[in-house]
ROVOTI-348512 format. One line per field, with one value per atom (N, C-alpha, C): atom name; residue number from 0; z, y, x. Coordinates in steps of 0.02 Angstrom, whole numbers, m for minus. Last residue first. Example, Ala and Ser with C-alpha at 12.3 -4.5 7.8 and 13.67 -1.06 7.14 Angstrom:
2
atomo <- (N,CA,C,N,CA,C) $
num <- (1,1,1,0,0,0) $
w <- (354,357,394,390,390,390) $
v <- (m112,m53,2,m284,m225,m165) $
u <- (642,684,645,660,615,660) $
//
This chain:
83
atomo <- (N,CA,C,N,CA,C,N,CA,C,N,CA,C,N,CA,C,N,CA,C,N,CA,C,N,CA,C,N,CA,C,N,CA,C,N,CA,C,N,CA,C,N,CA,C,N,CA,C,N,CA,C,N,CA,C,N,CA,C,N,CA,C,N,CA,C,N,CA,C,N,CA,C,N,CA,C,N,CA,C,N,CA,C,N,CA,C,N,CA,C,N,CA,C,N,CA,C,N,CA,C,N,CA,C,N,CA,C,N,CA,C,N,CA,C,N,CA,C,N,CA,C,N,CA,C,N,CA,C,N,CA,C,N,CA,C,N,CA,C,N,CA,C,N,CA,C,N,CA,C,N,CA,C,N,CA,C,N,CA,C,N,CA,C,N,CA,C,N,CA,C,N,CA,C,N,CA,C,N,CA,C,N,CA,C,N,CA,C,N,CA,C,N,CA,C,N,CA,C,N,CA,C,N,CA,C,N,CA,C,N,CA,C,N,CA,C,N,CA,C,N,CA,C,N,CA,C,N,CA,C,N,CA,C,N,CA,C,N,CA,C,N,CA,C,N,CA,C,N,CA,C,N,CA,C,N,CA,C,N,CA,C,N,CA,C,N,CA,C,N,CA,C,N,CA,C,N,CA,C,N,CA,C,N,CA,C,N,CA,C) $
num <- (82,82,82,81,81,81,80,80,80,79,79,79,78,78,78,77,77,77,76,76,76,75,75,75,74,74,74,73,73,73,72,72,72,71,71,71,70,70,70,69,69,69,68,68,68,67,67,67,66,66,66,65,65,65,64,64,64,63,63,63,62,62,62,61,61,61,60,60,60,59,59,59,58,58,58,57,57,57,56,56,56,55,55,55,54,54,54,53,53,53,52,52,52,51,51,51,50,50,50,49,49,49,48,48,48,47,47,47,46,46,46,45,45,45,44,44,44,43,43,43,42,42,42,41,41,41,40,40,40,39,39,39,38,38,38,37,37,37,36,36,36,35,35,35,34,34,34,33,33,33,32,32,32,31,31,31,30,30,30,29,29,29,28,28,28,27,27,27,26,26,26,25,25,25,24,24,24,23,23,23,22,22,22,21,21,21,20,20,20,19,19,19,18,18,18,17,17,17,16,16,16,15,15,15,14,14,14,13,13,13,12,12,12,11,11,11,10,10,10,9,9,9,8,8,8,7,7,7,6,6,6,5,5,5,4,4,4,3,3,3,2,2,2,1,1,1,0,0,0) $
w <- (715,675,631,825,768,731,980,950,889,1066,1034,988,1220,1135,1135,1335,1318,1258,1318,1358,1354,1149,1250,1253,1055,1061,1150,1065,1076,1055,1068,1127,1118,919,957,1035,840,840,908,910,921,917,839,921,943,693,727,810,701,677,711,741,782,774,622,692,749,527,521,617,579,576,567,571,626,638,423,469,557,391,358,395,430,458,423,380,453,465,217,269,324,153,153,222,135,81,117,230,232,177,191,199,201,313,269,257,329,372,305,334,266,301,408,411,360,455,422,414,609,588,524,679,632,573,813,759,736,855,843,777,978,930,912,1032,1055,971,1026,1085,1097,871,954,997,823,812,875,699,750,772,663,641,688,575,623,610,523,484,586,488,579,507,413,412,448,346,413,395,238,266,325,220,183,193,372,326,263,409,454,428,369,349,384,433,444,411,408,409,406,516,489,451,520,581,540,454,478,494,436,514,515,293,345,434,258,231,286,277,306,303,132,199,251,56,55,109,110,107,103,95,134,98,67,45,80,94,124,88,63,65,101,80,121,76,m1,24,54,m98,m26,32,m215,m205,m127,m271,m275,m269,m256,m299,m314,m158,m240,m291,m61,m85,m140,m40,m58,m65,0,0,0) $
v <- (m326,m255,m290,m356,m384,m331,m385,m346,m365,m439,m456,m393,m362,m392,m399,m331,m402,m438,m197,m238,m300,m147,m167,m226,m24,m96,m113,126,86,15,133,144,123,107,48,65,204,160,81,323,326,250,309,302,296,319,246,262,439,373,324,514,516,469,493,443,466,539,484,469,687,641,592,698,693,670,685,640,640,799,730,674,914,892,830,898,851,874,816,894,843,707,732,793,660,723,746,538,601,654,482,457,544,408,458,452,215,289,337,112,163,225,m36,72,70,m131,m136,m29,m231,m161,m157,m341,m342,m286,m431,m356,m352,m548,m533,m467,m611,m586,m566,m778,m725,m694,m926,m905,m828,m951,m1011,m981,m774,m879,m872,m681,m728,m792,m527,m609,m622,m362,m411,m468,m252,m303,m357,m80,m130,m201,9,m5,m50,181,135,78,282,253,208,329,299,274,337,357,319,168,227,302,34,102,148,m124,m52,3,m255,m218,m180,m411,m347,m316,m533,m512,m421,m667,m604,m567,m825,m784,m716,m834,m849,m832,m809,m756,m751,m882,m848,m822,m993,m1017,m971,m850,m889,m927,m757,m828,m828,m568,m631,m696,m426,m473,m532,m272,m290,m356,m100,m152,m193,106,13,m35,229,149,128,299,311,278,329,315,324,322,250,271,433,449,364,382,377,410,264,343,336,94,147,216,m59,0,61) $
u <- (456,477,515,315,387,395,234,273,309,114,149,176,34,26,95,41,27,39,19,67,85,m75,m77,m20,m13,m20,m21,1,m78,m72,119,98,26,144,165,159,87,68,80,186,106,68,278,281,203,249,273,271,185,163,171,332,262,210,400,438,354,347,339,343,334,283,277,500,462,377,501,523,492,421,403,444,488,437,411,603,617,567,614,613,596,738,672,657,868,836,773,877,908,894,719,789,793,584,591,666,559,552,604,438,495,494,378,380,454,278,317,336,232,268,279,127,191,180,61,61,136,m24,46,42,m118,m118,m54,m109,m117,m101,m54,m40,m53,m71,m102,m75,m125,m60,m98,m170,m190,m145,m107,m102,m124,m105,m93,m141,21,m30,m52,18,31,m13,140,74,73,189,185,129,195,266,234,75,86,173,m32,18,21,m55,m59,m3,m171,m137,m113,m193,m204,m153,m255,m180,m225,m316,m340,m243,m299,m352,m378,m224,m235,m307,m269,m248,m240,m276,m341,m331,m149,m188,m257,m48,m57,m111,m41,m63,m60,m13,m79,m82,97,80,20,74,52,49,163,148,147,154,144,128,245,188,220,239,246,220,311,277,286,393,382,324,250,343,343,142,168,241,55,118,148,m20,m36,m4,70,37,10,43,100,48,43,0,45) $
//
């Protein structure tokens, strides 16, 4: 899932034998996106982020890195984390 410039993306490609355990992906930007999975022991959210490279203005970096801090304080204590 990329901008609709299609530069400065995320995606995101699932195993068919995965496909029946994800639970949802979520967009957050077009540099972040949380996919999350159901396994036998609990839910598992998995990060994927294109953080901005050294050309880009440091208000486009600092909103990314706000994204990503933001996203992974509303995962509960419990959850599962992968980056």
């Amino acid at each position: 899932m990329g901008g609709e410039e299609r530069s400065d993306g995320v995606w995101i490609f699932v195993a068919e034998k995965w496909v029946d355990i994800v639970v949802s992906v979520e967009r957050h930007g077009i540099r972040v996106l949380n996919l999350r999975m159901v396994l036998d022991n609990g839910l598992l959210n998995v990060l994927m982020v294109n953080a901005p490279y050294s050309g880009k203005q440091d208000e486009e970096k600092e909103s990314f890195w706000n994204d990503v801090f933001h996203l992974v304080s509303c995962i509960p204590r419990n959850g599962c984390l992968s980056w």
